[in-house]
Wavefront OBJ file of the C-alpha trace (Angstrom):
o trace
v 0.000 0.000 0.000
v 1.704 3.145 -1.153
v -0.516 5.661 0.985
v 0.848 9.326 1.604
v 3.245 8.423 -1.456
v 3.101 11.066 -3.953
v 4.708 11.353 -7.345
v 6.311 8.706 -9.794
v 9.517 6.578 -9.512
v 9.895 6.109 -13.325
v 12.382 3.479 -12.562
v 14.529 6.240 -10.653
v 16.700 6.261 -7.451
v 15.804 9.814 -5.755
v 18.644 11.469 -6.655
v 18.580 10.585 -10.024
v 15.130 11.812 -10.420
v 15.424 14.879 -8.106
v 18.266 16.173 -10.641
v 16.196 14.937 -13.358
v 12.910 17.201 -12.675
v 15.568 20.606 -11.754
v 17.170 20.446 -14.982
v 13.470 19.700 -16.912
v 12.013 22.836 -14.507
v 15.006 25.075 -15.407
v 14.678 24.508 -18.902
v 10.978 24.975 -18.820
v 10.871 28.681 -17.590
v 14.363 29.365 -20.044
v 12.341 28.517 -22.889
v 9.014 28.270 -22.031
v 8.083 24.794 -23.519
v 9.960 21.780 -23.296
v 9.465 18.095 -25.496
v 9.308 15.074 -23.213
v 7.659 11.899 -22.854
v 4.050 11.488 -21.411
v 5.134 10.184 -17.575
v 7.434 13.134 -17.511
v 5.449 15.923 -18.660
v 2.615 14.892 -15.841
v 5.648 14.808 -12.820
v 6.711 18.147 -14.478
v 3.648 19.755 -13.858
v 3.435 19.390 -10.566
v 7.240 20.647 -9.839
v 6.242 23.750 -11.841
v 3.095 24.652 -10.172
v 4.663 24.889 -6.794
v 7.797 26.810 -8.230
v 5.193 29.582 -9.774
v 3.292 29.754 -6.388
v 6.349 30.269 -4.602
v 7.055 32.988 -7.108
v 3.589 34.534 -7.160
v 4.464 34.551 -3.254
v 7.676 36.898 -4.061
v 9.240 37.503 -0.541
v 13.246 36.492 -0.097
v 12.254 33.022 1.285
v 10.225 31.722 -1.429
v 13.068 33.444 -3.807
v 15.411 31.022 -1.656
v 13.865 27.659 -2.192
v 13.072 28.207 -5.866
v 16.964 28.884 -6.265
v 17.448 25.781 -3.854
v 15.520 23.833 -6.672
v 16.056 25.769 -10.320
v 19.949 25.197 -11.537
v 20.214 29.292 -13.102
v 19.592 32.533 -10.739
v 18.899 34.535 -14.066
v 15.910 32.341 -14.649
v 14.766 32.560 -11.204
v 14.944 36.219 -10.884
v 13.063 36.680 -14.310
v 10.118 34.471 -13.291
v 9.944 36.276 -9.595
v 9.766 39.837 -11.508
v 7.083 38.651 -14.375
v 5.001 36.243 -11.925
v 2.971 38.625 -10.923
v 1.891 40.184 -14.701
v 2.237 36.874 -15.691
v 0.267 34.881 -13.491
v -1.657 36.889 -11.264
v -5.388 36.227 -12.316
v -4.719 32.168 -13.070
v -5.108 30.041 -9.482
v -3.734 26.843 -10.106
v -3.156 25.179 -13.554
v -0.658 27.298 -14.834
v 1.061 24.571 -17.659
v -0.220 22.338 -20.532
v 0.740 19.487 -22.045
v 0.065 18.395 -25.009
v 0.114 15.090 -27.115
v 2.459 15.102 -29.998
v 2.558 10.995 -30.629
v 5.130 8.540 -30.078
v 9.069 8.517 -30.213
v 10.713 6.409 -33.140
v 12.886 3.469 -32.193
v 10.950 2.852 -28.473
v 7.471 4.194 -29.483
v 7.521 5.775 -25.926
v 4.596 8.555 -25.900
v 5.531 12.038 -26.313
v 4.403 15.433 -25.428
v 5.027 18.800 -25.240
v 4.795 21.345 -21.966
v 4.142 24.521 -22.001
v 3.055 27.435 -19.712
v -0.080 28.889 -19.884
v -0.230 32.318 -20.240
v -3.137 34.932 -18.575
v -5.541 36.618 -21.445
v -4.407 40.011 -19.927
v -0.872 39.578 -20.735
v -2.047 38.576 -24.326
v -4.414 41.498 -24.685
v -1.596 44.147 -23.263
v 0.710 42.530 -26.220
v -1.818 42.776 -28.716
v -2.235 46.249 -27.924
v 1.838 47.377 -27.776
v 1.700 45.784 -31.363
v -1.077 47.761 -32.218
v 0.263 51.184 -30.952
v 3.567 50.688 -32.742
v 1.526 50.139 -36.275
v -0.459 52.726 -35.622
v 2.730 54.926 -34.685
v 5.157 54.344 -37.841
v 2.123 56.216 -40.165
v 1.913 59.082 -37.835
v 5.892 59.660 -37.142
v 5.608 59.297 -41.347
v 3.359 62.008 -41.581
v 5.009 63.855 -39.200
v 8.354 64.010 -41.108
v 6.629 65.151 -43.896
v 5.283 68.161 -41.820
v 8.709 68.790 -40.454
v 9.858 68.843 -44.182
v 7.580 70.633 -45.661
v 7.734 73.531 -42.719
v 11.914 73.442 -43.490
v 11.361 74.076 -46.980
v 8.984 76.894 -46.579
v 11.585 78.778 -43.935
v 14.146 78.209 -46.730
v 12.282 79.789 -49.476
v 11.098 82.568 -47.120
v 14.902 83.291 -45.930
v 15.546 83.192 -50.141
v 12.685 85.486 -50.767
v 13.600 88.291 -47.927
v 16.261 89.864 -49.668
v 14.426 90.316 -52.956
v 11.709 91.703 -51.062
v 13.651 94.329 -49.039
v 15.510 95.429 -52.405
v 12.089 95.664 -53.914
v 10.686 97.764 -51.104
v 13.992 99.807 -51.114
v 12.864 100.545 -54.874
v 10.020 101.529 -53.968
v 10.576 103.652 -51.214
v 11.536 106.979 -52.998
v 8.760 106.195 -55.741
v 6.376 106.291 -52.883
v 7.779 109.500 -51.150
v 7.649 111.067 -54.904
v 3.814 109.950 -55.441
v 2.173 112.570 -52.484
v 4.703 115.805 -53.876
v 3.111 115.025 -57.380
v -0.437 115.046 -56.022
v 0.317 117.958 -54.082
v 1.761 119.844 -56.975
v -1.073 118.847 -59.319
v -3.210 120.461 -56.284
v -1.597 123.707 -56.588
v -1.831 124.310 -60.297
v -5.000 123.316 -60.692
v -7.435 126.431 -60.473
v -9.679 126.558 -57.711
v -13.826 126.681 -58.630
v -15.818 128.813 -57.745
v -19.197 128.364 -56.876
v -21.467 130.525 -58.979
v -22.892 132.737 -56.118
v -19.637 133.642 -55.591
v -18.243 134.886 -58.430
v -21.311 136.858 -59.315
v -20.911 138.692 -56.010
v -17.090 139.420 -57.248
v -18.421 140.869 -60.240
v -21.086 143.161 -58.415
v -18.391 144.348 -55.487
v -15.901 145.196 -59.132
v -19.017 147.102 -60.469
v -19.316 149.098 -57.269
v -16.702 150.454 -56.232
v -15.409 153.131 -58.491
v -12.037 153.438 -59.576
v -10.055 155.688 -57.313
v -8.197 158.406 -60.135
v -4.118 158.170 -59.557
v -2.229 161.247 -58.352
v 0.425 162.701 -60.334
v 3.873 161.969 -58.832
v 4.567 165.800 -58.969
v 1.882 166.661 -57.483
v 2.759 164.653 -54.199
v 5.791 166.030 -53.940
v 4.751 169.416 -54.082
v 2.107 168.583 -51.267
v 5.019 167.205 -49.297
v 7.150 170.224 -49.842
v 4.270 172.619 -48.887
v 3.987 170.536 -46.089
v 7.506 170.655 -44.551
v 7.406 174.730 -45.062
v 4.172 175.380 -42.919
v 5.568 172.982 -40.154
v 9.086 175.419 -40.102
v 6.922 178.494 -40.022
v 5.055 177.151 -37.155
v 8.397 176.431 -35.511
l 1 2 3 4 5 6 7 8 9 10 11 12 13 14 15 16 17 18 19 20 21 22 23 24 25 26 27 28 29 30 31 32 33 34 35 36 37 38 39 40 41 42 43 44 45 46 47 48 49 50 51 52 53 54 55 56 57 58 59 60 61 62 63 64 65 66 67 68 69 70 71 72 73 74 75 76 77 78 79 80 81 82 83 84 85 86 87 88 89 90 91 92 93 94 95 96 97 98 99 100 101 102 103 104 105 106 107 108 109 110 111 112 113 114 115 116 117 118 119 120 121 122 123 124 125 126 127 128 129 130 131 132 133 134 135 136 137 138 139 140 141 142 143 144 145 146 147 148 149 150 151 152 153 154 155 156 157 158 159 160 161 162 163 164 165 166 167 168 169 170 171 172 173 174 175 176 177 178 179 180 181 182 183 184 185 186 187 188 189 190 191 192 193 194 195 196 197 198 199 200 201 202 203 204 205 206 207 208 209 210 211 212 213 214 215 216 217 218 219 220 221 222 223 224 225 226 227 228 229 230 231 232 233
């Protein structure tokens, strides 16, 4: 009566199958499937499940007995810092095996093991992949933008210089345009309204034209002048 007697001998002194099952477990979270016969791959699961509970665990003893049974520290230290993300919504059941037939020259069963992995983790993959597709048109349309802005600067920095020549040239045409108008102004003759230059012609028919003096006569007047104010002297 094998009672309280778990796991399979698999014709297998202890030792032998202890170091058997570390190597099979290290190689199983390196790669993340491993090809091995039927008997094997159930023992394996069970060596597995308690290794990803421990790391699931994640406190320094449960880091110490999965390095007391895994052969690499690498591999250990990779499946303690992805457990979590990895395995965090799945209780229990956490490889599969499947069938792949038998072996050729012993016919022994075979199968292949493999760890399960949570939908999340697919879904958050699906979705990086995603993101970068969607990113390569936009950083593409982008660098077009970026282009097309450099060439316009260019053709603006070409274009400046022309443009300050041309509005040197026209600088002294402009300053000459307002003295033209305002010499045009001048000469041209000023209208009168109607009313007003009939009232000119009234205020000409008027007044009477005042009769010139003789020059002689003026100077006599002065001279007469100039005696009475000696006399009165």
């Amino acid at each position: 009566m094998r009672h309280r007697k778990v796991g399979l001998k698999l014709n297998r002194s202890q030792s032998h199958r202890n170091a058997m099952f570390r190597n099979m477990v290290t190689s199983l979270f390196k790669y993340d499937r491993i090809r091995t016969t039927g008997a094997k791959a159930k023992e394996l699961r069970r060596w597995a499940d308690h290794i990803i509970t421990l790391a699931k665990r994640g406190d320094l003893h449960a880091r110490r007995q999965a390095l007391a049974i895994m052969r690499e520290k690498d591999v250990v230290h990779k499946l303690f810092e992805n457990a979590v993300e990895r395995f965090g919504d799945i209780s229990g059941g956490y490889t599969r095996v499947v069938k792949l037939g038998t072996r050729p020259g012993d016919a022994a069963p075979v199968a292949l093991v493999e760890l399960v992995v949570s939908q999340d983790t697919k879904k958050k993959k699906t979705k990086k992949k995603k993101s970068k597709a969607a990113a390569a048109p936009k950083k593409a349309a982008a660098d077009k933008k970026t282009a097309a802005k450099a060439k316009k600067s260019e053709e603006k920095t070409a274009e400046a210089p022309a443009k300050e020549e041309a509005a040197e040239e026209e600088k002294p045409a402009a300053k000459a345009a307002p003295k033209k108008k305002a010499e045009a102004k001048e000469k041209k003759p000023v209208k009168k309204k109607p009313a007003e230059a009939k009232g000119e012609e009234k205020s000409k028919k008027e007044t009477p034209a005042v009769p010139e003096e003789p020059a002689a006569e003026v100077k006599e007047a002065d001279a007469d002048s100039q005696k009475t104010a000696k006399d009165d002297e």
